[in-house]
Every structure is written in C-alpha cells, then in structure tokens.
C-alpha positions as CSV (number, residue, x, y, z in Angstrom):
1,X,26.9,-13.2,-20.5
2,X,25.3,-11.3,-23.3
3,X,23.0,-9.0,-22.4
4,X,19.4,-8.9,-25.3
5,X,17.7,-5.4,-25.4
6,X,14.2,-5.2,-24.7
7,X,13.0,-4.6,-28.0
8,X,14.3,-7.2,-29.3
9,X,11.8,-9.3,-28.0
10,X,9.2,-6.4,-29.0
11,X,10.7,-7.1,-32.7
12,X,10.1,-10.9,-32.0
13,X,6.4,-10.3,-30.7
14,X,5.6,-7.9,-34.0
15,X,6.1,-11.3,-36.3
16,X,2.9,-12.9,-37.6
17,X,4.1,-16.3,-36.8
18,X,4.6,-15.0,-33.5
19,X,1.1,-15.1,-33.1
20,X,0.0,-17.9,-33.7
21,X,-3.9,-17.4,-33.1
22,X,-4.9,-21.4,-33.7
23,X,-3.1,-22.1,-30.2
24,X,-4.5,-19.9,-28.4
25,X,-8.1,-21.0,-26.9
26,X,-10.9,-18.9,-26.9
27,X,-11.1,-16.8,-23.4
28,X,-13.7,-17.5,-20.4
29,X,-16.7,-16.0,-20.1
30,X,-16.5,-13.0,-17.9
31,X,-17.7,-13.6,-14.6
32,X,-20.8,-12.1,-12.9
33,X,-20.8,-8.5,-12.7
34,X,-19.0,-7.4,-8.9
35,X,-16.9,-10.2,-8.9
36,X,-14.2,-10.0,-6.5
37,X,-10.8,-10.2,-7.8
38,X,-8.6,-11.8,-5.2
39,X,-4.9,-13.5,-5.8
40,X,-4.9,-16.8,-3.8
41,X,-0.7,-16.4,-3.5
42,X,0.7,-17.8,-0.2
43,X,3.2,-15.2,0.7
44,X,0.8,-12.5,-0.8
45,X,-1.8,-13.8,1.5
46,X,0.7,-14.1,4.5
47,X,2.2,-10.7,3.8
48,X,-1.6,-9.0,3.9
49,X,-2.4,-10.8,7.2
50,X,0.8,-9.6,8.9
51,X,-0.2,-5.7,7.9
52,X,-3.1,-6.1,9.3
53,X,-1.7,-7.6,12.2
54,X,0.8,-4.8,12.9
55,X,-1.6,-1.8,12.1
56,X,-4.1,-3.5,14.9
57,X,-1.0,-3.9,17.3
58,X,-0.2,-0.3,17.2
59,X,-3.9,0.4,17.5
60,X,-4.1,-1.7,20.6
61,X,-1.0,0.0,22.8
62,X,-2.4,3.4,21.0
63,X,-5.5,2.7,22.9
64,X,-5.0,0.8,25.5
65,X,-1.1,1.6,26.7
66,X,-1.3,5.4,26.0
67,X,-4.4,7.3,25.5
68,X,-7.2,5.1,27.6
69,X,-5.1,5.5,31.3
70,X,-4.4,9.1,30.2
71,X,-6.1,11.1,32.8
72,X,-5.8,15.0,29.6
73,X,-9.0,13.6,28.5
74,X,-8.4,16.2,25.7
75,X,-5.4,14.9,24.6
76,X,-6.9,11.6,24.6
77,X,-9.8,12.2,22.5
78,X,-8.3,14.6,19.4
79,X,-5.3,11.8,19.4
80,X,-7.7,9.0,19.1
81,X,-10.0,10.1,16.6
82,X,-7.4,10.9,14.5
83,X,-5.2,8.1,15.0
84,X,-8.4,6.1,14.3
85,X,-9.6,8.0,11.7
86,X,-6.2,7.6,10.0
87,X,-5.8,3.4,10.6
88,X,-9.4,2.8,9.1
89,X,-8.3,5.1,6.0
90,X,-4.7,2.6,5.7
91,X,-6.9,-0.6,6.1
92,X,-9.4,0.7,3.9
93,X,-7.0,2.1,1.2
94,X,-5.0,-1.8,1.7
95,X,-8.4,-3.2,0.9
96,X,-9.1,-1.1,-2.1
97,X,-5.8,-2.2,-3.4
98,X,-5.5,-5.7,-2.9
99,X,-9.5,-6.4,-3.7
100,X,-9.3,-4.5,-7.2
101,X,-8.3,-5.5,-10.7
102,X,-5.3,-3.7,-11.4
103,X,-5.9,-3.6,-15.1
104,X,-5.8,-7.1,-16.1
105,X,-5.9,-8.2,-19.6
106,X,-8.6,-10.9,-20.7
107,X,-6.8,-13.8,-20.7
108,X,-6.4,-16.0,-23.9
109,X,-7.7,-12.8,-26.2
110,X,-5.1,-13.7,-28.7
111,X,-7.6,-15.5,-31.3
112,X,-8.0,-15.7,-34.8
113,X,-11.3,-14.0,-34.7
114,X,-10.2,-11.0,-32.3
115,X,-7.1,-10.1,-34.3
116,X,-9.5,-9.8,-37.1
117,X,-11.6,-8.1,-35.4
118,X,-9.1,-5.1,-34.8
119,X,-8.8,-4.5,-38.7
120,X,-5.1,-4.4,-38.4
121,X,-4.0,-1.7,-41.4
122,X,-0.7,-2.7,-43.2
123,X,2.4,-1.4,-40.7
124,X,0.2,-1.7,-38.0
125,X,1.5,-4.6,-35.3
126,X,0.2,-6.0,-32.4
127,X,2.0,-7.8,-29.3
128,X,1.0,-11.7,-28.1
129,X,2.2,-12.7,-24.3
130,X,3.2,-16.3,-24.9
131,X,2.5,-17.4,-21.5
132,X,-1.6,-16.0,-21.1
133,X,-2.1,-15.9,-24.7
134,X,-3.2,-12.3,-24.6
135,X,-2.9,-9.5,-27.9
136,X,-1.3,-6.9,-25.2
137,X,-2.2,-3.4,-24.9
138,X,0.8,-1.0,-24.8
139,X,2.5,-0.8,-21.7
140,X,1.2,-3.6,-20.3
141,X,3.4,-6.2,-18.6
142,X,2.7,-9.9,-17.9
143,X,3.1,-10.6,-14.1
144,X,4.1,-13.8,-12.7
145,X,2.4,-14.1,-9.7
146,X,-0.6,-13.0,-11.2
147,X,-0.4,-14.7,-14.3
148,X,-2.1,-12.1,-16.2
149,X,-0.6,-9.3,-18.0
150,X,-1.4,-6.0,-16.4
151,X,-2.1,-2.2,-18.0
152,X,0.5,0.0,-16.8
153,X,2.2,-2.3,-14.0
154,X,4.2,-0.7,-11.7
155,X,5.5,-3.6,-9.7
156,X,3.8,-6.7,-7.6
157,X,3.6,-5.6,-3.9
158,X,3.0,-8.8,-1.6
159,X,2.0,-6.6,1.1
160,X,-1.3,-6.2,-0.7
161,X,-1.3,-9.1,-2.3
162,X,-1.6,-7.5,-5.7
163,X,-0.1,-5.9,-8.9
164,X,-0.2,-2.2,-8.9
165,X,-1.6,-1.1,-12.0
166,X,-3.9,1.2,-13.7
167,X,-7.0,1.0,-12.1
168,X,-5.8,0.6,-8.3
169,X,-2.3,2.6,-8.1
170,X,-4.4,5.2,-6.6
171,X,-5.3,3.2,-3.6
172,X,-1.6,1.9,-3.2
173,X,-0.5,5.6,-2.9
174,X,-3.1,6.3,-0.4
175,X,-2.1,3.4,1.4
176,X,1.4,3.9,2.1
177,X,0.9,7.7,2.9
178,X,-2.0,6.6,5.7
179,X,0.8,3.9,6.9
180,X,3.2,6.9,6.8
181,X,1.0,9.0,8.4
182,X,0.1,7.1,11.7
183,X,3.7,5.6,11.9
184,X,4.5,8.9,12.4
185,X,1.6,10.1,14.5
186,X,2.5,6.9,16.7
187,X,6.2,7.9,17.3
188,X,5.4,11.1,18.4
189,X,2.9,9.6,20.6
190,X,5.2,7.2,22.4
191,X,7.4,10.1,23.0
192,X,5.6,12.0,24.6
193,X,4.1,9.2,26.4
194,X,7.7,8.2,27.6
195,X,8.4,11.8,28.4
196,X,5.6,12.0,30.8
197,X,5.6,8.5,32.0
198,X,9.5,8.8,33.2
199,X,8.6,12.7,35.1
200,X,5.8,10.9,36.7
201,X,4.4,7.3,37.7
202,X,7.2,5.1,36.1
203,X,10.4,7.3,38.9
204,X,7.6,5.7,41.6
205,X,8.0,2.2,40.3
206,X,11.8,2.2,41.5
207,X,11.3,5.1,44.1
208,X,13.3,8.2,44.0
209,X,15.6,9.0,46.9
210,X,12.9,10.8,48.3
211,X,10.3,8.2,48.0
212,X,12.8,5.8,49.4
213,X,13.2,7.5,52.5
214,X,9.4,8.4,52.7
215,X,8.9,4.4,52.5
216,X,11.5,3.7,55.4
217,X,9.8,6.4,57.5
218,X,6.6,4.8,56.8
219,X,7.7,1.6,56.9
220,X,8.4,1.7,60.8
221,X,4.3,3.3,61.2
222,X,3.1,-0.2,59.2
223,X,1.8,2.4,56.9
224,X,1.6,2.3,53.1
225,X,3.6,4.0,50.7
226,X,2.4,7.5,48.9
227,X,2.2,6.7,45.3
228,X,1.5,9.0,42.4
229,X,-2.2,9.4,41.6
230,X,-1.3,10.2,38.2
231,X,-1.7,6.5,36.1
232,X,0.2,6.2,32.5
233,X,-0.6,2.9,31.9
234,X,-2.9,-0.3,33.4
235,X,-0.1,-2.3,32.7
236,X,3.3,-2.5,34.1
237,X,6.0,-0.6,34.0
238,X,8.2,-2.9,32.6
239,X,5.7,-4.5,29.9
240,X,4.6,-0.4,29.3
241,X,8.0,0.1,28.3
242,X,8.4,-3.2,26.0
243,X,5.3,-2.8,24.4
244,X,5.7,1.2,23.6
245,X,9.5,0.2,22.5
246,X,8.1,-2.5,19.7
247,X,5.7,0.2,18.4
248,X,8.3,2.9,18.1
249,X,10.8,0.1,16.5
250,X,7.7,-0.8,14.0
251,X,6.7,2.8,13.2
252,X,10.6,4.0,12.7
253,X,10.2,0.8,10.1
254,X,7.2,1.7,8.0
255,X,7.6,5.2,8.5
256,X,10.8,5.1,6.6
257,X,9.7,1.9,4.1
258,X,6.3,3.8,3.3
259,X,7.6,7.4,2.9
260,X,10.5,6.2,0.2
261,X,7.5,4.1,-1.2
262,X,4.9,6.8,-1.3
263,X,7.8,9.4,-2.9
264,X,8.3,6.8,-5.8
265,X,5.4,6.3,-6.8
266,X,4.6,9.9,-6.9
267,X,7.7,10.3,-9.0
268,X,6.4,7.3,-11.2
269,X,3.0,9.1,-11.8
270,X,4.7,13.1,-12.2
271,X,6.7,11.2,-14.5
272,X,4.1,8.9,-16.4
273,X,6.6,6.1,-16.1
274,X,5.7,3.3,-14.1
275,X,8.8,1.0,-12.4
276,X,9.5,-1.7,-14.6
277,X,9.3,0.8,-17.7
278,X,12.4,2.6,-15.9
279,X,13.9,-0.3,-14.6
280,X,13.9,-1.7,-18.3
281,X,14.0,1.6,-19.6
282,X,11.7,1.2,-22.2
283,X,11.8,3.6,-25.4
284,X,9.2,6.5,-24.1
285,X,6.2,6.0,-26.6
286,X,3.2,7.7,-25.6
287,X,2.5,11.1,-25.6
288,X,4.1,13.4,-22.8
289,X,1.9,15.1,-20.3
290,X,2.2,17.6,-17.6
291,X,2.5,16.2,-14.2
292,X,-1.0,17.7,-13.5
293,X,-2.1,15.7,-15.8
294,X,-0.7,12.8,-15.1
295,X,-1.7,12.8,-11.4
296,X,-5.9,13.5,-12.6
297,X,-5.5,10.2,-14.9
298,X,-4.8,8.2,-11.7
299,X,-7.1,9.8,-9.0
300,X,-9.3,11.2,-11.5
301,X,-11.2,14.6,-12.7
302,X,-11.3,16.8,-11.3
303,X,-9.5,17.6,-8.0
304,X,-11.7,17.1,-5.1
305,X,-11.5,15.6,-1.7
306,X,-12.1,12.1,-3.3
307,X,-8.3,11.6,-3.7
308,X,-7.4,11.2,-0.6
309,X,-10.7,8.8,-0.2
310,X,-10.1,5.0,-0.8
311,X,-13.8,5.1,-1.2
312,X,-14.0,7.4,-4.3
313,X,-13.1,5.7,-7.5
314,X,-11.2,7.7,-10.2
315,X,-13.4,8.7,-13.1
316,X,-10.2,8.4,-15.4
317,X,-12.2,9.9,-18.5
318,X,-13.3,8.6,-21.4
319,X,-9.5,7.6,-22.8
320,X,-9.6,4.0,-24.0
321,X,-7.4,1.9,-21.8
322,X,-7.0,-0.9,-24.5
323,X,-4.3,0.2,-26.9
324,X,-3.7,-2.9,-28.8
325,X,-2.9,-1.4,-32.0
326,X,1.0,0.5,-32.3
C-alpha cells in the first residue's frame, strides 16, 4: 500500500473549491457564558469513573488499613495530610482537565461571510475540516471522539474523558505527576507498613515457636493467650495483606503509566511539538522558542506557585490563539 504524505492533503485543503463555503451552515450561537464543556463518550465516561474509583480505593486502605490503627500518631498524621493533600490535588487536576475546553474550534465557521471576513491577501490560504466544517487554525487537529477540531492537540486521553489541547494540557500534566506522586507515596507506605506488620502483630496471627509453646503452657491453666498490644490493622491479617497487595500492584501500575506520561508531555512542551505533530511529523512551521518559553505559554506568566495549582488558570498572554491565515 502506498503510503500519501501529510501535506498532500494540506495542498488539497489550500484549493478554493476545497472550501466550499455554501455547504457549510452557519455555526450555533455560543452558549451561555460558564458553560460546562463535557464529552458524553461511553468509554471516556467509563474510563473517568474507574480513576476515580482507584484513587478512592487507595485512599480507603491509606486510611483505614495503614495509617488509622497506627498507634506513631506522628507518622500517621504528616503521612495523611500529605497523602490527602496530594489525592485532592490528582482529582482536582482530573477535573480541571476533563471539565475544560481544550481549544475547540467553533464548529461550522467555514462560511462565505467568515472567509471574507478574514481579508484573505493573494498567496494567503486557509485550511477547511470537511467533517465540522471549520476554517482551521494552524496546528489544530480534528478529533474524532470529540468531533471538533482542537488548537494544539496532543492526543485524546479516555482517562479524562477529553482532548488535551491548548487550554487544559496544563492540568493533564499536573494530573499525572499528582497520580505519580501518591502511587509512589503509597508504595512506600505499604512497605513499610508490611515491614512493621510482619516484626509485629501479623508473626502472632500464626504464633511463633515461642508463642506456640506460651499457648500450650497456658492452654493447660484455661488461660488466654498473650497477644501483641501493638494493632496494624482492624482488619484481618489475611484481608490486610490482600488489600495492601492490590494497592502496591495498582501503584507499581500508574506509577510507571503516569511517570512515562508525565515525561512526554514535558518533552512535548520543551519541545513545542505536540504528539500527533511528531507522530505525523509535520513540517515545523512556527517560530522556535526556548524551552522556558515554551513551558510559561502552557502554565502561564510568570513563574509562580500557580503551576503546580489545578486551581490557577494560565494567563497565556496576549498571543492570538486563532491563526487561520498561513
């Protein structure tokens, strides 16, 4: 099978009868201001409800399995506020993401009057998406699962239920370095936690030799065993050790998955090139920046403590984001 560049089908896109304004209907009215954007996709939807589901489950045997029965109320308390501090920080940075509009481009745009309205200079072109029936901004890609074409996608992430784009790649970074973080706060948790547990109550579950002949001794008074009056969990041994072994099996997963995501996307915005511009590897052509640079157009100017806040929206400058004309 032949394989067609990718600018040919730029070069196809720059023909006036490519166009074709009449077809295109006039676009809808915006919506109220602070309207929600949302994707109503199954598996996105699915996906979203299963993150949440596993960053509660680790919060439960967190709580509940490690830190709770812990009698180092210390240890307890600095591990749970950050632990805490970090899972609302993921959720709310998984939020951010899935509830903003990546960079959408007004759908059905592509009309007679709106081309005219650009006052198109001779050599100047613009690109249609057949399928919304958009004049496209450079760098902008039409998503499927969307169906909208988005300013500087990156990729569609089901796990947020959402493009990645220009205006929330900022909260998709945040959000897999927060996953990152208490996957690995959680592992080093549960080890410790299995380290004590296995020095202390759990050896009494079975009885050591020792215990074993303090029971028989005891036994023949009709008196009760000496336990431990040291307590790692209210549950069971044997669910204790089931429950900590999921969490170490899920935060070994996302630890890894989130890291590898959180480095490439770094890379992508160092590099100002998003995925499917590499993957396609588009002809470069917008200006080059340094990597500084790069990273203050996605969480903003100037440097502050508002990038690592899903809260803080990036003041991305006063650059216009539509760049219709090439």
């Amino acid at each position: 099978m032949m394989l067609i560049p990718t600018h040919h089908f730029r070069d196809i896109e720059r023909k006036p009868e490519y166009l074709q304004p009449e077809k295109c209907v006039p676009p809808p009215h915006p919506g109220p201001v602070g309207t929600m954007w949302f994707i109503r996709d199954g598996c996105g939807i699915a996906c979203a409800i299963v993150t949440w589901f596993l960053v509660l489950y680790a919060e439960f045997v967190v709580l509940f399995v490690m830190l709770i029965p812990s009698r180092d109320y210390v240890y307890s308390a600095i591990n749970g506020t950050v632990f805490n501090l970090l899972a609302f920080l993921a959720l709310a940075s998984h939020c951010r993401a899935m509830l903003t509009d990546p960079g959408a481009v007004p759908k059905g745009n592509a009309t007679k009057e709106f081309i005219e309205s650009l006052q198109l200079k001779p050599g100047q072109v613009v690109y249609k998406c057949p399928k919304c029936c958009s004049i496209k901004p450079d760098r902008a890609h039409h998503c499927s699962v969307c169906k909208r074409c988005i300013r500087k996608m990156d990729h569609h992430c089901p796990w947020v239920n959402n493009c990645v784009g220009e205006n929330n790649q900022k909260y998709f970074v945040l959000f897999t370095m927060y996953i990152a973080l208490i996957s690995l706060h959680a592992l080093i948790m549960v080890g410790f936690h299995f380290l004590h547990c296995f020095e202390e109550d759990w050896t009494t579950y079975g009885l050591t030799r020792e215990g074993t002949a303090e029971a028989i001794s005891l036994h023949d008074k009709k008196q009760p065993p000496r336990v431990s009056s040291t307590e790692c969990s209210s549950f069971s041994p044997p669910t204790t050790v089931i429950l900590l072994i999921l969490l170490c099996f899920e935060g070994l997963l996302f630890l890894i998955f989130t890291s590898v995501m959180f480095g490439t996307q770094v890379h992508s915005i160092c590099t100002d090139e998003t995925g499917i511009e590499q993957l396609k590897k588009e002809e470069r052509r917008w200006a080059k920046k340094t990597k500084w640079m790069n990273m203050k157009a996605v969480f903003g100017h100037p440097f502050s403590l508002g990038w690592a806040s899903p809260f803080a929206t990036p003041d991305q400058g006063k650059a216009d984001p539509y760049q219709y004309v090439v």
